[in-house]
N, C-alpha and C positions, 0 to 999 in steps of 0.2 A: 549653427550654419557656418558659423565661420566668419573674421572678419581680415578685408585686403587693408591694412591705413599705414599713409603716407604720414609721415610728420616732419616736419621741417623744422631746420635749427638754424643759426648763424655763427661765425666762427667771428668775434667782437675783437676790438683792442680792450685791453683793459681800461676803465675810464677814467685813472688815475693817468694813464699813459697815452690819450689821445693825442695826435698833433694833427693837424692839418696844411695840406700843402698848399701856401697861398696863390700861389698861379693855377694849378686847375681846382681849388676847391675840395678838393678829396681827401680821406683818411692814408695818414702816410701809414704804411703797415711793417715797411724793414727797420728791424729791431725792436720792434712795440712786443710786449707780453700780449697775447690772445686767449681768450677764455669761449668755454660755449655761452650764447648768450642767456643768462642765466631763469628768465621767464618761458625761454623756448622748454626747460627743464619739467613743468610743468606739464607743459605739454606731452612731451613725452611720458609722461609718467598715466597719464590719461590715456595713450592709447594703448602704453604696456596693460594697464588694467583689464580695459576691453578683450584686448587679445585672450590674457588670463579666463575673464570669464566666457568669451562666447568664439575664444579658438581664432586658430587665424593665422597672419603675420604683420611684424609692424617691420616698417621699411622707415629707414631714417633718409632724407634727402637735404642735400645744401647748396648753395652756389657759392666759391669761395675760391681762395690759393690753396696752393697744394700742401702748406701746413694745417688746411682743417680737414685736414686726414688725421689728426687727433681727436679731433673732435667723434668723428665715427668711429673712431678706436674707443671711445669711454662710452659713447651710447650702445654701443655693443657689447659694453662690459658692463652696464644696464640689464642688458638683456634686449637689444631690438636685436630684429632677427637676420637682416640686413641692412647694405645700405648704399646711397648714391651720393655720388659729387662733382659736380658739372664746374669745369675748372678750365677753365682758356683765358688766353690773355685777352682777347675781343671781348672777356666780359668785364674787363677791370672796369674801376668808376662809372660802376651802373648808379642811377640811382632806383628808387624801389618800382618805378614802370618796369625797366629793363629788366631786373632782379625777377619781379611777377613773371612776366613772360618767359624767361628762361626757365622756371618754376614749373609754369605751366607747361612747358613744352615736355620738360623734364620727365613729369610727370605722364605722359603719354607717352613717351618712352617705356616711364616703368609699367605701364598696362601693358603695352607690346611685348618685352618680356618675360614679366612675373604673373600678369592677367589681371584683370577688371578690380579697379580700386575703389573702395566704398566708402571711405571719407580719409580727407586731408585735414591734419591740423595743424594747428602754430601755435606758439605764444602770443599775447598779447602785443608786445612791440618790443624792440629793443633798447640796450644800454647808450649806445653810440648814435643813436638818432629820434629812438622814439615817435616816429611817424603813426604806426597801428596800420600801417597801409598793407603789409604782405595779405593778409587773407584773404581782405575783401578784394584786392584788384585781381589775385590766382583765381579766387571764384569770379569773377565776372571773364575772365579769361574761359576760365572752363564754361560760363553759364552754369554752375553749379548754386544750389542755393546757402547762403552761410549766415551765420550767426555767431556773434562774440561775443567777450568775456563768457565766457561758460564754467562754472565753474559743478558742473555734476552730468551725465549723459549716461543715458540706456537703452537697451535697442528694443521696437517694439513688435507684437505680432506680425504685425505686415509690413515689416523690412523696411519701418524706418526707423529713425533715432530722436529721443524722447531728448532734451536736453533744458537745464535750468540757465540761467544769469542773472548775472548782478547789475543794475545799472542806478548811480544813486543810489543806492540804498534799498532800491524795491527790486525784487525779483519777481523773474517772468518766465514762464513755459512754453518754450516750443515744441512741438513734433515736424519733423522735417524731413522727407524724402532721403532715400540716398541712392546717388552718390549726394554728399554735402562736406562742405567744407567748417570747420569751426575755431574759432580763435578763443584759448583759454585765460580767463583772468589769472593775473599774478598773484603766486601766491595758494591758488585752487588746491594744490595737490602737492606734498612733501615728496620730492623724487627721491626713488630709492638709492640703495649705494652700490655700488659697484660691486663686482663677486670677481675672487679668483678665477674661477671657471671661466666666464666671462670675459676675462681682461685674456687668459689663455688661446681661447679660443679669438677673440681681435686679432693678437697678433701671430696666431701660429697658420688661422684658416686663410684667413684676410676677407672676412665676407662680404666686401663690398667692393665697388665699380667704379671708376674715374672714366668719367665720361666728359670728352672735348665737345668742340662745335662742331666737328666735323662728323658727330654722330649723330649733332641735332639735326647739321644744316641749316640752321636760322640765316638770316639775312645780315649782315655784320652791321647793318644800318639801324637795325632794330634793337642791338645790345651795346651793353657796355658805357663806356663815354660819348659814342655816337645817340645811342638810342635812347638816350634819359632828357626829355628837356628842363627839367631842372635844374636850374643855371646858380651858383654860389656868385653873386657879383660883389662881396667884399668880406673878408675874415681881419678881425679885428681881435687881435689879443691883450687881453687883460693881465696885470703886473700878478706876481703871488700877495697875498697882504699877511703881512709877518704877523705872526698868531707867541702870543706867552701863553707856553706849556707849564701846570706843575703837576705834578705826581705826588699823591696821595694813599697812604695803605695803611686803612683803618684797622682798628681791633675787634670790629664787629662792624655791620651794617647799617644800623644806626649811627653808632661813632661817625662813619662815613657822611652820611644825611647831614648830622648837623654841620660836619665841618663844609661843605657844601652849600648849606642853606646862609650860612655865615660868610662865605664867598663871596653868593649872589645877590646880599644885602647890601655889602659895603659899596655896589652900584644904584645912584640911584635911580635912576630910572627902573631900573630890574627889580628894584624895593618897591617901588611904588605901584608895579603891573603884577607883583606876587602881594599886597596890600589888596588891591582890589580886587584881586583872583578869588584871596580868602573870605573879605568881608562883604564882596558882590557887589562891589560898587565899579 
């Protein structure tokens, strides 16, 4: 029958290269290295599957600056079939309300153009914040129903979607209507690698859309730094703490282990929690 799914990604700082701007609180992003954020990966890789077995198209969407227009250049070299990217400066320092709603708007958008979407996913949460909030606040926006970490989904006779997760350690079964929205655990799904074809086709077709506010319309009250009330009242940065490196290159694997275990003896404290490791005390 075919499936419509949106999936959403984020275009991160690297987290080696975070800073934040102490007067508004926000991620500084000129000259930080940017990555996709890499649990969103997952996720995509979930609804390429889908597509694969029951037909369709996967629509990649983001809210971001206009350099995560690479980002949809490499999910496309994935294999999603298109993609969206809602990019105005009225959305800078959203926090994840504003981010949701732009999301969700977003998204009705892409029904209007491309036609009726039957589930939206995400990863789990991100590198730079790690809230878990996108999913569930885009479904409650939609009033769509969702469920997270998922880490397996199939679709069932009567047009809905069967899905497992992980929570603790116990797994659970839902079936759930769709449209539905799903948030996948980290880790669920090894994303595939990019193909020639693919990366050809990002940059020669361009198969995707930049889309402003002025397509949404939203209210400029509702996004951005205006529309987040999430307020940063104090960034507090911590010193580097000098680390002794040494480098080691054993003759074997073993070799390694012991010189190693000889290391972390000569501490004692580290002798005395690997002492009681072995002997159970």
């Amino acid at each position: 029958m075919g499936l419509r799914i949106v999936v959403g990604f984020k275009w991160v700082p690297n987290t080696q290269a975070v800073r934040i701007d102490p007067k508004t609180g926000t991620l500084i992003r000129q000259g930080v290295p940017s990555i996709i954020n890499p649990p969103d990966l997952a996720a995509v890789e979930l609804a390429l599957r889908l597509r694969d077995r029951y037909g369709g198209e996967v629509i990649a969407a983001t809210m971001g600056p206009p350099p995560a227009v690479k980002g949809l250049e490499h999910l496309i070299s994935m294999g999603v079939d298109y993609g969206y990217m809602f990019s105005d400066r009225v959305f800078a320092g959203a926090d994840t309300l504003a981010t949701s709603y732009v999301l969700a708007n977003g998204l009705k958008l892409i029904e209007g153009e491309r036609g009726k979407v039957d589930l939206a996913i995400f990863g789990q949460e991100t590198i730079d914040s790690s809230t878990a909030h996108i999913g569930a606040q885009v479904a409650s926006w939609l009033e769509w129903p969702y469920v997270y970490y998922v880490r397996w989904a199939e679709l069932t006779e009567n047009s809905s979607i069967r899905v497992e997760r992980i929570v603790e350690g116990y797994l659970e079964e839902y079936e759930v209507p769709l449209p539905a929205v799903l948030s996948v655990a980290m880790r669920a799904f090894k994303p595939r690698d990019i193909t020639l074809k693919g990366k050809l086709r990002a940059k020669l077709e361009k198969p995707f859309k930049i889309v402003s506010n002025k397509d949404l319309g939203l209210d400029p009250r509702c996004v951005g730094l205006k529309g987040s009330p999430t307020i940063v009242a104090k960034v507090t940065y911590l010193p580097d703490i000098p680390r002794k490196r040494e480098v080691y290159k054993p003759r074997d694997p073993r070799d390694g282990a012991r010189w190693l275990l000889r290391k972390l003896l000569k501490d004692p404290e580290t002798r005395d929690l690997i002492l009681r490791q072995l002997w159970g005390g």
